[in-house]
Kinemage of the C-alpha trace (Angstrom):
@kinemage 1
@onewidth
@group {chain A} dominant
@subgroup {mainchain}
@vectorlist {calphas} color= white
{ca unk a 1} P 0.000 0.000 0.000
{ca unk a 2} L 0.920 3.434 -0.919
{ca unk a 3} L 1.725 6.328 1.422
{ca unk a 4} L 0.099 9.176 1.024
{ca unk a 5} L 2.472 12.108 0.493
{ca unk a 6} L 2.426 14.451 3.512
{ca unk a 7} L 0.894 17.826 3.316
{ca unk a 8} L 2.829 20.492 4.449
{ca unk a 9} L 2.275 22.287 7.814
{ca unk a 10} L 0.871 25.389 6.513
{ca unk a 11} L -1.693 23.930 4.591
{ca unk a 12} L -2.775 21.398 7.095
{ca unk a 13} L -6.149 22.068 9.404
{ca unk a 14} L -5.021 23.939 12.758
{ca unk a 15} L -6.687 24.002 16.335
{ca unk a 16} L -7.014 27.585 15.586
{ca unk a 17} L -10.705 28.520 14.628
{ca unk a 18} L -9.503 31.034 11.905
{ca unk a 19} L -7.456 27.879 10.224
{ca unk a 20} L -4.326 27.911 8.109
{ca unk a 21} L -3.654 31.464 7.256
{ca unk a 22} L -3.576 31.906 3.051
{ca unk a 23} L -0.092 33.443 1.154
{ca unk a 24} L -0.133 37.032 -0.186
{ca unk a 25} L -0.712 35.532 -3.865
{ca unk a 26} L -4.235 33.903 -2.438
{ca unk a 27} L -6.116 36.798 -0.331
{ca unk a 28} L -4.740 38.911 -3.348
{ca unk a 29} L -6.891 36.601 -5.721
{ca unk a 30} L -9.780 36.094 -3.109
{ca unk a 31} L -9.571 40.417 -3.021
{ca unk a 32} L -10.327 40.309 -6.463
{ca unk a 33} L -13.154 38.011 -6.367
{ca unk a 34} L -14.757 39.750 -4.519
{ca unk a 35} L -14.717 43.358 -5.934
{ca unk a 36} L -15.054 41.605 -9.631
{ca unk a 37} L -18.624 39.932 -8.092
{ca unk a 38} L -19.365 43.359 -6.539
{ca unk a 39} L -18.774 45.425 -9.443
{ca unk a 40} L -20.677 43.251 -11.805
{ca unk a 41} L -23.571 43.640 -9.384
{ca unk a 42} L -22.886 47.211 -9.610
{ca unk a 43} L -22.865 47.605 -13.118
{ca unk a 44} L -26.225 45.121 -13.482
{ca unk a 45} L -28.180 47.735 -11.385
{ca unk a 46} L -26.561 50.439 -13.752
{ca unk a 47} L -27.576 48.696 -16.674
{ca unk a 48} L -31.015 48.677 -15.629
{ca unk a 49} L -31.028 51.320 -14.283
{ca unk a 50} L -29.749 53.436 -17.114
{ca unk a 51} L -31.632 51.308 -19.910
{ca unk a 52} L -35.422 52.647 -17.366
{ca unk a 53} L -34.300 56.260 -17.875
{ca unk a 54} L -33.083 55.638 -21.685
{ca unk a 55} L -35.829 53.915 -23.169
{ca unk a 56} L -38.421 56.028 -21.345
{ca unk a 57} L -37.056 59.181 -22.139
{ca unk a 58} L -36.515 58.717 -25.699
{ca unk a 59} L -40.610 57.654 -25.712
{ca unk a 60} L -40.970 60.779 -24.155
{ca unk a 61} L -39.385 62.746 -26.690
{ca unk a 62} L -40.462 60.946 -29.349
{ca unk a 63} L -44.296 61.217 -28.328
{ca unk a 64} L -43.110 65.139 -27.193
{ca unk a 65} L -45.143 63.827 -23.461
{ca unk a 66} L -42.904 65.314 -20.809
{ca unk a 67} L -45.341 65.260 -18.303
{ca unk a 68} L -42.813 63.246 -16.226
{ca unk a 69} L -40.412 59.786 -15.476
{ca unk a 70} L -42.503 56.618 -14.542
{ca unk a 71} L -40.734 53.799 -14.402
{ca unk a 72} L -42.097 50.470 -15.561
{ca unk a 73} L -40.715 48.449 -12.799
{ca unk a 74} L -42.492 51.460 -10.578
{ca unk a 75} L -41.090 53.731 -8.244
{ca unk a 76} L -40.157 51.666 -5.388
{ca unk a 77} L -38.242 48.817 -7.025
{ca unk a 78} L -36.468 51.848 -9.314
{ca unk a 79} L -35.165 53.365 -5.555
{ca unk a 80} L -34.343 50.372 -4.305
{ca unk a 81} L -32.210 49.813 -7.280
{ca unk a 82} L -30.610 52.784 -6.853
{ca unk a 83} L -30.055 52.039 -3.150
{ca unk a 84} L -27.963 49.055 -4.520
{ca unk a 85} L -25.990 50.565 -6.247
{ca unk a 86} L -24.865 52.833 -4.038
{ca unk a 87} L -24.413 50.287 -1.490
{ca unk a 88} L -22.047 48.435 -4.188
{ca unk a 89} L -20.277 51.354 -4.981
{ca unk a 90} L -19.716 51.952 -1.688
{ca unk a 91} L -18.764 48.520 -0.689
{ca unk a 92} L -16.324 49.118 -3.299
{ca unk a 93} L -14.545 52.048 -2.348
{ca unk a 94} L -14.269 50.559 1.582
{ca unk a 95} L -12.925 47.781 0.366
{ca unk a 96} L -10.594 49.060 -1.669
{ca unk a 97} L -9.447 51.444 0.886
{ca unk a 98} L -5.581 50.850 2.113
């Protein structure tokens, strides 16, 4: 029967509830995981966001209605979506903080 090869020390579990601590090269890839998931969430809710405001204010023009913005999603899921993103973009510039 084979022997397994050992691991190293570092990469073995530790009594410590944080476990093994991860190299520079890792939390620097973990780092950008995370701000890569947060900015695409970021720039979903701008894409909607922007594509509400484009589409209905090109109708508006085109039909010369300006009585005023009404989103189709309607005005509380339009906030909220702008309460996202600012709580992405925010996120962001924490995190990203030295």
């Amino acid at each position: 029967m084979a022997e397994s090869p050992r691991m190293p020390i570092e990469n073995r579990a530790s009594d410590s509830p944080e476990g093994p601590k991860p190299t520079q090269d890792r939390e620097l890839q973990n780092f950008r995981y995370v701000v890569a998931s947060v900015n695409d969430s970021a720039l979903a809710v701008w894409t909607d966001l922007w594509n509400e405001l484009r589409g209905n204010a090109q109708g508006e023009m085109a039909t010369g209605n300006a009585e005023g913005f009404q989103p189709a999603c309607g005005w509380p899921e339009f906030l909220e979506k702008f309460w996202l993103l600012k709580h992405y973009l925010d996120y962001l510039h924490r995190f990203c903080k030295p």
